[in-house]
VOGUMI-556055 format. One record per residue: residue in three letters; y negated, z negated, x of N, C-alpha, C in turn. Coordinates in steps of 0.1 Angstrom, whole numbers, plus 5000, padded with zeros to 4 digits. Last residue first. Layout:
BEGIN
alaYZXYZXYZX...
//
This chain:
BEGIN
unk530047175229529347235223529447355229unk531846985245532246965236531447085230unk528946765257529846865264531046875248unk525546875255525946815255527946845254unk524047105282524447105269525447005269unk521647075308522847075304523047055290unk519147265319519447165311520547165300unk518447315351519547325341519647255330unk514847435353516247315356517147355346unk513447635351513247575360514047485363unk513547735325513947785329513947755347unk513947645292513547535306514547615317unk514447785275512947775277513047725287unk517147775269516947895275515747885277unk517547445259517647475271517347665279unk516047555236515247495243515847455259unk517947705221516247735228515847635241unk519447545215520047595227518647725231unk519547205216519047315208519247415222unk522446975224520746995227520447175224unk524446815195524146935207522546965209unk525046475187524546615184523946735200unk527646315190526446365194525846455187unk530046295177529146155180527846165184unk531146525181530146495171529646415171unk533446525200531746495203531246545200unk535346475180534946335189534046335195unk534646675152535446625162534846545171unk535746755114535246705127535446665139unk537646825100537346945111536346865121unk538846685081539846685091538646775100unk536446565068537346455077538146545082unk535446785053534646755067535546645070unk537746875036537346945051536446905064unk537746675022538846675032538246785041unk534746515013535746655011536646635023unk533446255022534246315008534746405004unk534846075043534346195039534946205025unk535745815054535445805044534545895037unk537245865082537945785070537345765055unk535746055090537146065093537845995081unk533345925095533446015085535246055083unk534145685109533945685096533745785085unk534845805132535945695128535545715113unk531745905141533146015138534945925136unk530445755136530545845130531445875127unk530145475158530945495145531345615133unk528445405175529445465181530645505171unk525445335167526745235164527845265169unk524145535161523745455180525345335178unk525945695147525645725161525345635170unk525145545121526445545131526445575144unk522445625127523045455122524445485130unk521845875118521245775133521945625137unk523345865096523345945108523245855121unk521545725078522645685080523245735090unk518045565075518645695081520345715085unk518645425047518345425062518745545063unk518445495021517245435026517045465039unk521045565007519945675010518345585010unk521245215011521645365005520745455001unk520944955020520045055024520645205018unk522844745007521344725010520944835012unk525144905010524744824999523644814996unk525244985040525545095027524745035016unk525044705052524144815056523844905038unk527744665045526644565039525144675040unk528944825058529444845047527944725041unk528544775083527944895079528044915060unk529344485084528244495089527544655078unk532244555085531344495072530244535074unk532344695109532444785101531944695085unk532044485127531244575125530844675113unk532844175109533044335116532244385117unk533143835094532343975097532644065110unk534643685080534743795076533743955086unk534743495097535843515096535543675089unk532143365089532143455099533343545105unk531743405051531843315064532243405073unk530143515023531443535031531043445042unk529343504989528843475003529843445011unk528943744961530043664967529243644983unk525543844951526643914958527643754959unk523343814942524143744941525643784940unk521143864963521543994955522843964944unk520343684976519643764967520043864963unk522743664990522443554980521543644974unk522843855008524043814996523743784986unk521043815023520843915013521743935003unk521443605040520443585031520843705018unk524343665043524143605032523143595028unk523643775067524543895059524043775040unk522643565081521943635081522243755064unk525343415084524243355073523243435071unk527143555097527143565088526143545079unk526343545120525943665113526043655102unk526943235128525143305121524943455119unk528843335126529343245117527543275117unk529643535157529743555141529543485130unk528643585180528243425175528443505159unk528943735199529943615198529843555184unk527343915203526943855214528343735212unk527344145182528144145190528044045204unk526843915160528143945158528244035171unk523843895165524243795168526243805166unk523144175163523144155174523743965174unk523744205132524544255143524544235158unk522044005127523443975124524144075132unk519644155132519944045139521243995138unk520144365114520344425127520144285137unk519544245092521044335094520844335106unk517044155090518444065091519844105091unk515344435090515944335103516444195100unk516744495068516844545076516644475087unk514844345051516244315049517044375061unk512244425056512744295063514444305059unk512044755060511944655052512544545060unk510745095071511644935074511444865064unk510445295056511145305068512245215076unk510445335022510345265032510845315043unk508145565006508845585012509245475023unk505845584974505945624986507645524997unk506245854952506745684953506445744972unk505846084939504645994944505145894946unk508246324939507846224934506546174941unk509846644931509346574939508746454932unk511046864912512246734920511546634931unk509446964890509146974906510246894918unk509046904870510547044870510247014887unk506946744865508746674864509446774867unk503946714878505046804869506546704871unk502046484881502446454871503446604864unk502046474912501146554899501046594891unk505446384911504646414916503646494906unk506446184888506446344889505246324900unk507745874895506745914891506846094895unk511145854904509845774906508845854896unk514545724920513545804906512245724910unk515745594942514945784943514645804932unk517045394935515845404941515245504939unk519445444919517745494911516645434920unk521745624935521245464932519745534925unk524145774908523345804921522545604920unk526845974896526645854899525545824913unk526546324888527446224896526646084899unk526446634878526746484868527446364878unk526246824894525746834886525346694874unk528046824919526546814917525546864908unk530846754913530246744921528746724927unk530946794885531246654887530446604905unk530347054884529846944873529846814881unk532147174898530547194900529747074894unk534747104892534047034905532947074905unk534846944859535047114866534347064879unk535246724842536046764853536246934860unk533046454830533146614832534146604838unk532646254801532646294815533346414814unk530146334780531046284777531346314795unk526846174775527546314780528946264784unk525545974746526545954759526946114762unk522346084731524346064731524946064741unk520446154729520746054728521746004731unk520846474711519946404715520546224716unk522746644695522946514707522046404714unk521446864686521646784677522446644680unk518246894708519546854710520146784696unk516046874717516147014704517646974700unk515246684738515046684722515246774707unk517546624757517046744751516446744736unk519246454775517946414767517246534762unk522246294768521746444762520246424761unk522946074795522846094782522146184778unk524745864818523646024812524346034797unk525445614838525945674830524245814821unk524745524861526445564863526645664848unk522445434884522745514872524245564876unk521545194899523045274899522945334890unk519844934891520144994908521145134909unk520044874867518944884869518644964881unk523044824866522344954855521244944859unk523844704898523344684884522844824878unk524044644922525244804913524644754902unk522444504928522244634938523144734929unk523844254918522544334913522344454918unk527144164920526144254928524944274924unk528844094903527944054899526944064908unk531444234908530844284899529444214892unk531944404940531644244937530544224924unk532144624955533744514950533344354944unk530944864962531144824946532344704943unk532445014973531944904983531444794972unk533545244961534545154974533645034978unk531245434949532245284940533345204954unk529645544965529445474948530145414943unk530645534991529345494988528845444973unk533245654984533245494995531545434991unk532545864973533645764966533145614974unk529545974987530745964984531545864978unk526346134968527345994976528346034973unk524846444976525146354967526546214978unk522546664978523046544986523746484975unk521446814961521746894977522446794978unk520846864935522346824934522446844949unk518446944924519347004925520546994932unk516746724899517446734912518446854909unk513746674883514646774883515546784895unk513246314869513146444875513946544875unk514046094856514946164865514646254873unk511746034842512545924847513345954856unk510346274828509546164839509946084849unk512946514826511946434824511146344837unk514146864826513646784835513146634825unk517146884803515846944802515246834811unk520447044789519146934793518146964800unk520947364768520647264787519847104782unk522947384743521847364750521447274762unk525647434737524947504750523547514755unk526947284723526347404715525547454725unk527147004736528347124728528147254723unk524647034760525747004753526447094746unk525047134799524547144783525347064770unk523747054832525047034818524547084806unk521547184844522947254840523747174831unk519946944845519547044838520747134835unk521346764865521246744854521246844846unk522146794895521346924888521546894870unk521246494908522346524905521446674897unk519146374938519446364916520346504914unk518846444967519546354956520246324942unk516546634963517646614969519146554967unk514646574944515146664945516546654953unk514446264950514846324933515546484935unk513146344976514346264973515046244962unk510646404984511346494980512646414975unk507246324980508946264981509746374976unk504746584987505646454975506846394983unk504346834998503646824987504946684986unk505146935022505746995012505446915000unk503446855041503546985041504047025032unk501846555025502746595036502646755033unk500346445006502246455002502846505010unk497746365009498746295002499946325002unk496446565016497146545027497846395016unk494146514988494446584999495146515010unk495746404956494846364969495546424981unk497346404941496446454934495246374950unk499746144950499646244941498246314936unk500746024980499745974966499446104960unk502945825004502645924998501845904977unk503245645032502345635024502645785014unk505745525046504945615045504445615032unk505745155058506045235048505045375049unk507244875072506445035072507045105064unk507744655059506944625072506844765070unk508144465023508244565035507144555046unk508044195014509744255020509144375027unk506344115004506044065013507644105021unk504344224974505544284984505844244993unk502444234962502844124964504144114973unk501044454963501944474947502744314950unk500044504984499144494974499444404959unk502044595003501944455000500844404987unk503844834988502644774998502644634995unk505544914968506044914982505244844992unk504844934942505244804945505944814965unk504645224931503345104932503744984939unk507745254914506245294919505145164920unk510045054923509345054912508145094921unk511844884946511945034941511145124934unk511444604940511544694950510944794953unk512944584916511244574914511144654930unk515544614917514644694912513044724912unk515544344927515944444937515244544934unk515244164907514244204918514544314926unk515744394880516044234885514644274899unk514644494842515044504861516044404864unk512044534819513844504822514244544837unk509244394826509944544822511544494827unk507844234843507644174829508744314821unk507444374869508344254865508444174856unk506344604877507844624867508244464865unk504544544894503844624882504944634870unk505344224911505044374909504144384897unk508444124903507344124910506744224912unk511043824907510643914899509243954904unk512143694937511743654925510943794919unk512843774965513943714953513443634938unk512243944993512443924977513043884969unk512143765024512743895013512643855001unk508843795037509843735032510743845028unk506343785064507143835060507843765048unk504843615076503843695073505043825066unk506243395091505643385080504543485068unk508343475113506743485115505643435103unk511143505114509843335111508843335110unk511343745114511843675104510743565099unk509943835135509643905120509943755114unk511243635152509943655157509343735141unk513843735150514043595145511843605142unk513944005162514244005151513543855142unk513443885194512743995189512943995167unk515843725195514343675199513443785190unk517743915193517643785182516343735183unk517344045211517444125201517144045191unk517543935238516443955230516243995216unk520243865231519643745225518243795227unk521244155235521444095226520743915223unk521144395252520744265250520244195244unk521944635250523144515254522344385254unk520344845241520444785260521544675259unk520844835215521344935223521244905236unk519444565214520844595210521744715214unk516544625220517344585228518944535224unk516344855198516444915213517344815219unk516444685172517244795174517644805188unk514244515182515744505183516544535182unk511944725179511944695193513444605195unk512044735154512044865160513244815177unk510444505147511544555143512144645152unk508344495165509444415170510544415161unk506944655154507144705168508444655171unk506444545126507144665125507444685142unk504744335140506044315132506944435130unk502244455144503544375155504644355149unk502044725129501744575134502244555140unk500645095119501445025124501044875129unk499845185086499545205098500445065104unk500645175062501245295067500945275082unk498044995048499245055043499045135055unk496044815076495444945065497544985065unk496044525092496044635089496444765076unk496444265088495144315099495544445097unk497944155082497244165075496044215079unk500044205103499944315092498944305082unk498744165136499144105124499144205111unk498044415159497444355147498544285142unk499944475194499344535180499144365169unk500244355218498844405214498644475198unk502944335215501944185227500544245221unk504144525209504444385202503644335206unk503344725232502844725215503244595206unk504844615246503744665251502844635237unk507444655243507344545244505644525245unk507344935232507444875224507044675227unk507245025262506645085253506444955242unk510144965268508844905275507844915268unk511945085252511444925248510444885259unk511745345264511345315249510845125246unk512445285285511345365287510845285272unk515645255278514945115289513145135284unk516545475265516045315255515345225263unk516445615289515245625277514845515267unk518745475302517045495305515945595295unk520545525287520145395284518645395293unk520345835285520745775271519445605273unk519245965319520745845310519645855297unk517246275309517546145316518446065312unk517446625315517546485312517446375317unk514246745330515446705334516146585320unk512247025330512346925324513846925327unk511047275341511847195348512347065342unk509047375333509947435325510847425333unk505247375316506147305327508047385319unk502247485319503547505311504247415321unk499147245320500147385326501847395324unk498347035310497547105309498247295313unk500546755297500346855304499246985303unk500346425289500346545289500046635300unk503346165294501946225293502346395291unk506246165289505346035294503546045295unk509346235279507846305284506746175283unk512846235294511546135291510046205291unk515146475279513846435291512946365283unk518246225270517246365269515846335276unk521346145267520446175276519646315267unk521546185229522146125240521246085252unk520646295199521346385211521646305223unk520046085185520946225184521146275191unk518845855201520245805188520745945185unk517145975216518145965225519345915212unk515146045194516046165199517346145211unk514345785188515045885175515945975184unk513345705210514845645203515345745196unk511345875211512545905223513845805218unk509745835183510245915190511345925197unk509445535190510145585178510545675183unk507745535213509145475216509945535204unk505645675201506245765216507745685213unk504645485183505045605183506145665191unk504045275202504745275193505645405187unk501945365216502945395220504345305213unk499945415197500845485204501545515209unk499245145194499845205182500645325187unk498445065217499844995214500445095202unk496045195221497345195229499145175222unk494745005204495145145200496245215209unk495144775214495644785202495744965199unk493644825240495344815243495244805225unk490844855228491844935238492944935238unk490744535221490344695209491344795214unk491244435244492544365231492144515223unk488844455258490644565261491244515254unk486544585239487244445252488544555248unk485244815227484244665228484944545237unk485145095246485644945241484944875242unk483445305255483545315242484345145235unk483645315285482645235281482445235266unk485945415292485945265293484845195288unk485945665295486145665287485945465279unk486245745322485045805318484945735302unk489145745323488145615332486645665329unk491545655300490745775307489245685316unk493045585284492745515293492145595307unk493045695260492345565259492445505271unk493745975269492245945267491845815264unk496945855273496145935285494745935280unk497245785244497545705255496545715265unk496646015229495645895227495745815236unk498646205243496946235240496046095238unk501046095234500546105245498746135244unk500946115205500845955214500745985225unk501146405205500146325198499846215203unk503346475225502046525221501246435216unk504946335201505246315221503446365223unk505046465179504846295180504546325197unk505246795184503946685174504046575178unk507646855202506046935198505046875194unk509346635202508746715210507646755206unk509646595171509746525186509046515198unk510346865164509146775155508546675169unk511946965177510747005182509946915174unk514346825172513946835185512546845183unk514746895144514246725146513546735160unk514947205143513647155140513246975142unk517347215160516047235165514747175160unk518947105139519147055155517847075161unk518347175115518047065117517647015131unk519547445119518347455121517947335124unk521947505151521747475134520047405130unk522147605177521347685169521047615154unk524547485186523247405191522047535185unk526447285156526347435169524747395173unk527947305132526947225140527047275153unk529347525118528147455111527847335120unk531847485128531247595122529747605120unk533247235126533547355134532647485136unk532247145100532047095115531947175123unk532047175071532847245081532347215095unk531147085055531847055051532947105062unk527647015065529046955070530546945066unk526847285052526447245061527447155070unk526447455025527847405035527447395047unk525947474995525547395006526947425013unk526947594973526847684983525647594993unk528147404954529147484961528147574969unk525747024957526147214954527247304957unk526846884980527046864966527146994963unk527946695009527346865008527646804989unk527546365014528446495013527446615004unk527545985025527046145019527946235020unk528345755036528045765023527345865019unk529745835062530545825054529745785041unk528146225063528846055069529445995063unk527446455058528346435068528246305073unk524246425044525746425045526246475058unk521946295061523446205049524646285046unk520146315077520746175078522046135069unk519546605082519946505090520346385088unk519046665049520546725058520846625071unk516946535049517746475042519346525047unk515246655064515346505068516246445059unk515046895051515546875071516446715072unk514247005030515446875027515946875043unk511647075027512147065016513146945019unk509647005057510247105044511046995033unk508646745064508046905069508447005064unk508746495052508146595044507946725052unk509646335077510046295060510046455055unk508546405094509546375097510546385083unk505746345087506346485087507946465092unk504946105091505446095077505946305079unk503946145119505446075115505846055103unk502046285112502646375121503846265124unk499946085104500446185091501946295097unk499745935119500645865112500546055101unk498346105137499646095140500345965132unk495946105121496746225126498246215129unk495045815128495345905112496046015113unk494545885152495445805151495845845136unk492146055150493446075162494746035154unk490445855140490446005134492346025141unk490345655158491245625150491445795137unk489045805181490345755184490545725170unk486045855172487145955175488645915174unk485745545169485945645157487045805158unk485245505198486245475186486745515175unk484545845212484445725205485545655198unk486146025225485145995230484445865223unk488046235210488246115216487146055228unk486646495205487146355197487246235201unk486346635224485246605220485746495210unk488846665241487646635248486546615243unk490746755218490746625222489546515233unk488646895192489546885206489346765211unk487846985170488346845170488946855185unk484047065162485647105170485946985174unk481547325153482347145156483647155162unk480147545160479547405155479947275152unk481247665190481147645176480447545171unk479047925205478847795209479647755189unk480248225215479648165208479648015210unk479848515240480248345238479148275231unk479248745232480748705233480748575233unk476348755230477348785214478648735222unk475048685251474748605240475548625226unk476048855267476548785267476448655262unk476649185247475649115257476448995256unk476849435232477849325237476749295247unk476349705215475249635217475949475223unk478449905216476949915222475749835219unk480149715200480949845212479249885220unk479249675177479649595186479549625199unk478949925167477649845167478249765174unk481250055161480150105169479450025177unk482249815144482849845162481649885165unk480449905120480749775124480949785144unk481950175118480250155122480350015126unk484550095108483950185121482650175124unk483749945086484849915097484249965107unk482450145070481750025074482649945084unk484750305065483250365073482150255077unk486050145055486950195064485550285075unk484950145030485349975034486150065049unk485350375023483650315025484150225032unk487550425014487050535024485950485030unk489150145011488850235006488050325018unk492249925022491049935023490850125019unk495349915019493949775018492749815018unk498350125011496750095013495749995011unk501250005009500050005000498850005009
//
């Protein structure tokens, strides 16, 4: 199709003309009239926290840079996820489908790489730029912004050493290509990472010192027991965890609360409940949370919302009733197209304790009903299915964390306005019971495993009972399609035992194999680093 007319094509050419004989060197170099480079931003405080806004919006991309990256990475292919749709097939085949080309592989690498490393590198390197010393009002201002960065940076190289293994430590920026990048050990990155972090616990804000989404000490020294659990060191890990716990500026939730707590629930539920993730809502259970807000610029990330209804929620809309009318999106369900859905192990094997709140009708939709108002069913229990599309991803038992509010108020959109935990405190009493279960001391894992028992009025076990594998199985309960579950087994050395034993298609338990525990380094990116070998993890 032709763009332009005979005139719009004579004014093109005259245009050049006039360029082409009248270039001086008052027309090629123009002066612009603003510009966010880093040599003109970061010159004030102001500059710096502009920066910093940036790179909390460049770790909620992790969440939201397409559709379902971050949902392929964390769930199925474990043991409480699996491919749903018949033409997902991502993990149902191992052999096949994880390769060092699969898109996830590249796009978590480069998120990594390209945007967070980058980004906390930049604020690092110009807040301590020596032309730059006279914008602090005292170095507690200085090192706090520091600290937020390199909070970042440690997320980062955890995130990528928990997937792929040894990988190169980047530590500042570069002005000239580089393309000698070396891996490094696995445990010298976590070493790199918890310096970082130990850095940021000593200088970042109390949470009440700080703005939803943006980072405290509390969230550093979550983070930061993860790492030293992966270093083996385990009574920092309890020092580091115990430090949230006691700090007073935390609790876990056990009384009704919120904007839902006069509305049928329990607390767990309240949780869950739009509006109720900040502390605003009285919330004193979460430490980071992404921020997402409906009908406000840069509110929902690249792909507009929570995508987790989408992903998640079962493709409702295809059941029809007896007379073949479809059901139809609402406010409460949204529109899911069935990408993700739980396994047996995840919706009913762990389910062994029937006065659980977490499997409550408030936490677990089990059962659907015809909401089609044209429907002469309207209302009516959908009888159960057995054709594997149906049952697979169309009509299957999900937790109702992931229902929330329509994004911009559409409902066909499978997206939501709920915004998104990272951490919550329940979480770091999981991961201090694990560090106190692998140091010996199982009988205070237990009591940890019980705070959450009890609020959840789960049965309360003694140390006799606790495993690793309880551990993951309490994890499941508490954090389903919350934590990142991937990342979980992996640093836990547990994937490939558990998808093995608790896949939901026989194909992904028999095709997977022993170094899948890893994930393969993108195979761009070793043909970019043409300066050093950068080894492929082995097995790939």
């Amino acid at each position: 199709m032709k763009i332009f007319n005979i005139n719009s094509k004579k004014a093109i050419g005259m245009c050049f003309m006039a360029l082409l004989f009248s270039c001086n060197d008052d027309f090629l170099f123009e002066e612009p009239l603003s510009s966010l480079s880093a040599d003109n931003t970061l010159v004030s405080v102001a500059g710096f926290e502009t920066y910093m806004t940036g790179l909390s919006w460049a770790a909620r991309e992790e969440y939201s840079q397409d559709d379902n990256t971050f949902f392929i990475t964390n769930f199925p292919g474990t043991d409480v996820g699996e491919d749903a749709g018949a033409e997902y097939f991502t993990y149902r085949n191992w052999i096949s489908y994880l390769t060092s080309v699969t898109p996830e592989v590249n796009k978590n690498w480069n998120w990594a790489y390209g945007t967070m490393l980058p980004q906390a590198n930049t604020v690092i390197v110009y807040a301590n730029k020596e032309g730059n010393n006279g914008i602090w009002v005292s170095d507690a201002q200085k090192n706090a912004v520091i600290a937020e960065a390199k909070f970042y940076r440690a997320y980062a190289h955890n995130f990528l050493a928990n997937l792929y293994g040894d990988i190169p430590i980047v530590d500042t920026i570069l002005n000239v290509p580089k393309y000698d990048y070396a891996r490094q050990e696995r445990q010298k990155v976590y070493e790199f990472a918890k310096n970082d972090l130990e850095f940021a616990s000593k200088w970042l804000p109390s949470v009440d010192q700080t703005k939803p989404g943006r980072i405290s000490k509390g969230i550093a020294d979550h983070l930061l027991t993860e790492l030293y659990i992966s270093l083996g060191q385990f009574d920092k890990a309890i020092e580091s965890a115990s430090r949230v716990i006691d700090s007073g500026e935390y609790k876990l939730m056990t009384s009704r609360f919120g904007n839902s707590k006069d509305q049928p629930g329990d607390v767990f539920s309240d949780l869950f409940r739009d509006g109720n993730y900040n502390r605003s809502s009285g919330n004193m259970e979460s430490l980071y949370v992404w921020q997402f807000e409906s009908f406000t610029a840069g509110g929902g990330g690249t792909r507009d919302g929570n995508q987790a209804v989408r992903n998640f929620g079962p493709f409702f809309v295809k059941i029809s009733d007896p007379n073949g009318l479809p059901n139809v999106p609402t406010n409460e369900m949204g529109r899911g197209v069935g990408r993700v859905r739980g396994t047996i192990y995840s919706l009913y094997d762990i389910w062994n304790d029937d006065n659980d709140i977490r499997n409550s009708e408030f936490n677990m939709r089990r059962d659907f009903y015809f909401n089609n108002p044209k429907s002469q069913y309207f209302g009516q229990l959908v009888p159960k299915r057995t054709s594997a599309e149906d049952t697979l991803r169309s009509m299957y038992s999900y937790p109702r964390k992931i229902e929330g509010e329509p994004w911009n108020l559409n409902n066909t959109s499978g997206r939501t306005s709920k915004d998104v935990y990272v951490y919550r405190l329940a979480e770091t009493y999981l991961l201090r019971a694990e560090a106190y279960f692998r140091k010996g001391e199982a009988s205070k894992a237990a009591e940890d495993l019980n705070a959450l028992r009890r609020r959840s009025n789960a049965g309360l076990i003694s140390g006799n009972d606790v495993t690793l594998d309880f551990i993951l199985d309490e994890r499941a309960r508490e954090l389903l399609f919350e934590e990142p579950r991937r990342r979980t087994l992996i640093r836990m050395g547990k994937l490939v035992e558990r998808v093995r034993k608790y896949g939901l298609l026989e194909s992904s338990r028999s095709t997977i194999q022993d170094h899948n525990g890893l994930w393969p380094i993108p195979q761009v990116a070793i043909d970019a680093n043409i300066g050093e070998d950068l080894e492929q993890n082995p097995g790939y």
